[in-house]
C-alpha positions as CSV (number, residue, x, y, z in Angstrom):
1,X,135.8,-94.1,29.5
2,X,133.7,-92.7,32.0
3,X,130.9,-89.6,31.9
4,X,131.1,-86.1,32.2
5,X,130.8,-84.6,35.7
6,X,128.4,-82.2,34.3
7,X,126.1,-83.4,31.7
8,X,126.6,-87.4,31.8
9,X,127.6,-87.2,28.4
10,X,130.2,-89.5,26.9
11,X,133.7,-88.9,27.0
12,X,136.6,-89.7,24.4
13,X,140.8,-89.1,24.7
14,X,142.0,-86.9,22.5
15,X,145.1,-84.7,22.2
16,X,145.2,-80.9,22.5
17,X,146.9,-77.6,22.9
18,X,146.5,-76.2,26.7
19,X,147.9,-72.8,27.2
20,X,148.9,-72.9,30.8
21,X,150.0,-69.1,32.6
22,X,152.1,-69.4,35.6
23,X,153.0,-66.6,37.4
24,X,153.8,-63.9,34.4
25,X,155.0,-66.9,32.6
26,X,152.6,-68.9,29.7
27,X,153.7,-72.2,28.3
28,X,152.2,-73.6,25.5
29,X,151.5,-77.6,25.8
30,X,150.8,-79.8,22.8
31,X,149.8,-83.1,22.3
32,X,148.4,-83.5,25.9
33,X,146.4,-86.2,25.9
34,X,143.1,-85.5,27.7
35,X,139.6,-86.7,28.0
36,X,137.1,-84.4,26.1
37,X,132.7,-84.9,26.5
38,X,131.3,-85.8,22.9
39,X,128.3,-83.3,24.1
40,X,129.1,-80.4,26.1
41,X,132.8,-80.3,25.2
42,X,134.3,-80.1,28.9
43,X,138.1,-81.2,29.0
44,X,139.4,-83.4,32.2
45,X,143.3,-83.3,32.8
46,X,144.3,-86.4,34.6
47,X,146.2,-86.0,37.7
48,X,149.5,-87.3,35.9
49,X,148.9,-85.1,33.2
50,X,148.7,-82.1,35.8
51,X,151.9,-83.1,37.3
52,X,153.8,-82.9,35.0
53,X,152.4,-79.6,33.6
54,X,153.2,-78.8,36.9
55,X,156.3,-79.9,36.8
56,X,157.5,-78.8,33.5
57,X,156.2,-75.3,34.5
58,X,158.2,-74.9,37.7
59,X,161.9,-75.8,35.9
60,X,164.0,-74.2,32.9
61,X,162.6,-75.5,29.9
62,X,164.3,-75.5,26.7
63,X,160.9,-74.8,23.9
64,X,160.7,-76.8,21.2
65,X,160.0,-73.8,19.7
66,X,158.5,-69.9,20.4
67,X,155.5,-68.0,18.6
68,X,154.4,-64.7,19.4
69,X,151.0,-64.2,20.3
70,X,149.2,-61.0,19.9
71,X,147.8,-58.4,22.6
72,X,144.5,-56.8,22.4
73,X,143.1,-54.6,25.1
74,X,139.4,-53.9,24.6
């Protein structure tokens, strides 16, 4: 594992949610597996990863399954 762009710290995989938006469109992706700094907390996407975000965003996805998600305008 290598060291954070920012604060040299060290960085460990782990699995997260990553709400992407597209367009008008948001997609919620779990269990990516990403690379997260042990100090400051900044998360790296691999470029494979971000393909196939990218890809997954871009056709007609069948959802494992939908939530609603709240709106608050301050």
């Amino acid at each position: 594992m290598g060291k954070c762009y920012f604060c040299k710290g060290n960085m460990i995989k782990k699995k997260i949610k990553h709400l992407h938006k597209w367009g008008e469109k948001y997609i919620l992706f779990e269990n990516l597996e990403v690379e997260v700094c042990k100090q400051c907390g900044e998360v790296y996407l691999s470029p494979e990863t971000l393909y196939l975000i990218d890809k997954k965003t871009k056709e007609e996805i069948k959802p494992k399954r939908t939530i609603a998600v709240p709106v608050v305008a301050l």
